[in-house]
N, C-alpha and C positions, 0 to 999 in steps of 0.2 A: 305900152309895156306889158309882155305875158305873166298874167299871174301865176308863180310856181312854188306855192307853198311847202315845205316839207309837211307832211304827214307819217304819225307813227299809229303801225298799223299792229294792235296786238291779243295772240292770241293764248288766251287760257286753256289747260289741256290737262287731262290726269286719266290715264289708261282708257284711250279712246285710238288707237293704231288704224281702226279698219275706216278711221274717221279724216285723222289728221292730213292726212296726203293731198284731199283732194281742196281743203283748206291753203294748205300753202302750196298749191298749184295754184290756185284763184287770185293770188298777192304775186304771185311771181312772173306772172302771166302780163301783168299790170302794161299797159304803154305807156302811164305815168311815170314817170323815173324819180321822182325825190320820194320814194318811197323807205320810209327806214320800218323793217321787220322784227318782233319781238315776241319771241315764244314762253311761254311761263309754265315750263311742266311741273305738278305735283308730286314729282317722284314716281313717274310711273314705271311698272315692272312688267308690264304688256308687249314691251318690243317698242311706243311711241317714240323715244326718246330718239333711237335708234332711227327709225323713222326720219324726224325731222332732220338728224345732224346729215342725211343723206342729200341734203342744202344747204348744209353749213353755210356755203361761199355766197348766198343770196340771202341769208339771212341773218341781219345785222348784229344779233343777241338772243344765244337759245340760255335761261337758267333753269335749271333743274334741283328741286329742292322740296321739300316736308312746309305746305304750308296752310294755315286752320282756313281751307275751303274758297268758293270762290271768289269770291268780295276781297277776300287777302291777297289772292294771286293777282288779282287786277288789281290792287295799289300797289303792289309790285312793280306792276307794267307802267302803272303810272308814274312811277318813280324813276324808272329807267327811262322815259319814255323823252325824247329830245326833241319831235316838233312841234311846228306849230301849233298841229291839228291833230287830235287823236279819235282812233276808230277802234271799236273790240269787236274781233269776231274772231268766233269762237270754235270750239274744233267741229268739224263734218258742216259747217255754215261754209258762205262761197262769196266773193264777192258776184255779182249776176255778171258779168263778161269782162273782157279784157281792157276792155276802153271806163269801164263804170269813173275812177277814181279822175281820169283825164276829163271826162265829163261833166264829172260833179263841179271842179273848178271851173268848169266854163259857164256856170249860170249864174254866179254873182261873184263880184271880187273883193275880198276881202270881207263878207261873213263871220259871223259871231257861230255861227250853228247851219248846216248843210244837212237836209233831209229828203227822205224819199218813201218809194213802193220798197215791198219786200215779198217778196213769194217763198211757199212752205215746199221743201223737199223731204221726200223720206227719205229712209236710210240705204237705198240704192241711187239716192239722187234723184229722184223722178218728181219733175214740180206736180205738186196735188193743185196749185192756186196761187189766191193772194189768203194774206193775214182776216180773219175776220176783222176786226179793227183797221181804219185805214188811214192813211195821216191826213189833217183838214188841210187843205187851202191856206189857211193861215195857222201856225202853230206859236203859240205859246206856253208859258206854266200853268194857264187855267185850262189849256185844253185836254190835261193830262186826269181831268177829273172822276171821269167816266171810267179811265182805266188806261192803259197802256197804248196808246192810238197810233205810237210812233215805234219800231220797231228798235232795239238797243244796237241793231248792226246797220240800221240806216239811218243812225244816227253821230254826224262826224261833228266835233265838238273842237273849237280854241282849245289847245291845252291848260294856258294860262286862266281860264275859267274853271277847270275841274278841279272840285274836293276830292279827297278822297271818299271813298263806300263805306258808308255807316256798315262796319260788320256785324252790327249787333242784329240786323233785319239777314238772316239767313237766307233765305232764296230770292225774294224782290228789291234786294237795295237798287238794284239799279234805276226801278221806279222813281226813286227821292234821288239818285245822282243824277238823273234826265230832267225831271222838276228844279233843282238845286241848279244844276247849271244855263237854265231858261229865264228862269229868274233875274241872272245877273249877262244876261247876253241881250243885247242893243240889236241886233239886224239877225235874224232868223233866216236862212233861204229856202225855199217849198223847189229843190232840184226839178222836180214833174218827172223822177226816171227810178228809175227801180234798180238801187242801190246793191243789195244783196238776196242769197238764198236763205233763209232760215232751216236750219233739220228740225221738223217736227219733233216734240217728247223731250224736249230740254228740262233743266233742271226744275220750274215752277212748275210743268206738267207733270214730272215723278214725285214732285213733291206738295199735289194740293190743296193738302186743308193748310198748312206750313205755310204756302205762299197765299191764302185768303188772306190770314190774321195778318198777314204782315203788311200785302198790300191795306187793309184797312187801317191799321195804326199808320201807317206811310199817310192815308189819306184824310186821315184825320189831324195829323201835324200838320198839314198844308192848307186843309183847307176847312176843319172846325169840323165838330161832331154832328150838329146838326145837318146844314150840307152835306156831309158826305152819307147820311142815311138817307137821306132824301133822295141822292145820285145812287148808288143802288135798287133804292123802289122801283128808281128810271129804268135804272139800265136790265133788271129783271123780266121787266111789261116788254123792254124793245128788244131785248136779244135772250129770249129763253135756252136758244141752245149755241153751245159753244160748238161753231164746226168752220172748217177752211170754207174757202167761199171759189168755188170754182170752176177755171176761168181759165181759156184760151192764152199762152202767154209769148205769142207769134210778135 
């Protein structure tokens, strides 16, 4: 029997035009077909809006509206969101080719949680790499200790497992919604294939002393105060500098 989940694939957006197009090219492109699509705009006054409804007829639900930031707009999506499986990605992100989503189904069936690579694009597209962080072999919620190992667009989740995003964590909830839904998921799959593109200088990179304090408190709910100073002394001695890692992506 072919496993054909639905997935709701969705993307949060707020005056990002020269961004979005090539996003929902990357979902529309899909040879997956139970794809259901879901744009979340901000109210944007850039021309975005304008933009996406030029797909209206391929995309299942555009709402456009005033909403407090992004952790809002993505429980939005979550709430709208009717499959199985949900994915966020985000405006100027891509999925990495046209086959990625049919792929992803073919390496385990019936998964709690579907992961992968992720490669960084700048903002003409141009892949710089992979993520410095790279996802283990085997992923769980203690693997998230270090830091962000899993990428949040190559990251496809049961819907039925997601909370909604603590808003009160401004730029990293997704850190504790990636934790929070690992926790309560049974069969993890490690895909082995490179899910999506990232755009470099996302929201926790514009914003990061904001998103330090916050990944910290995040990491200290989950995993105690001691621990989580201790994982920092680590991760300061192994990874002094923060840079893509880069790498032929043939």
């Amino acid at each position: 029997m072919q496993f054909n989940p639905k997935i709701s694939i969705v993307t949060v957006v707020y005056n990002a035009k020269p961004f979005i197009e090539r996003t929902i090219k990357s979902v529309i492109a899909q040879s997956y077909l139970n794809i259901e699509y879901i744009i979340i705009d901000g109210g944007s006054d850039d021309g975005t809006l304008e933009m996406a409804e030029k797909y209206e007829s391929k995309i299942a639900l555009i709402h456009s509206g005033k909403d407090n930031g992004i952790y809002d707009a993505m429980n939005k999506g979550l709430k709208d969101a009717t499959g199985d499986y949900i994915l966020f990605l985000n405006a100027g992100d891509e999925l990495y080719d046209d086959n990625t989503i049919s792929n992803v189904f073919k390496t385990f069936i019936d998964a709690d949680v579907y992961y992968g690579n992720t490669s960084v694009t700048n903002q003409s597209g141009h892949v710089l790499g992979d993520r410095r962080l790279t996802p283990p072999q085997v992923l769980n919620w203690k693997s998230l200790k270090y830091g962000m190992c899993v990428s949040h667009q190559s990251f496809i989740a049961r819907r039925l497992l997601c909370d909604f995003y603590n808003t009160n964590y401004t730029v990293s909830a997704d850190i504790d919604w990636v934790i929070n839904v690992l926790k309560q998921a049974d069969k993890v799959a490690n895909t082995g294939i490179y899910i999506s593109k990232f755009l470099e200088a996302g929201t926790s990179q514009r914003n990061k002393r904001v998103a330090l304090w916050d990944r910290f408190k995040i990491m200290i709910k989950h995993y105690g105060f001691f621990q989580t100073i201790w994982n920092h002394i680590y991760i300061l001695f192994r990874f002094p500098f923060h840079k893509v890692t880069k790498k032929s992506m043939t």
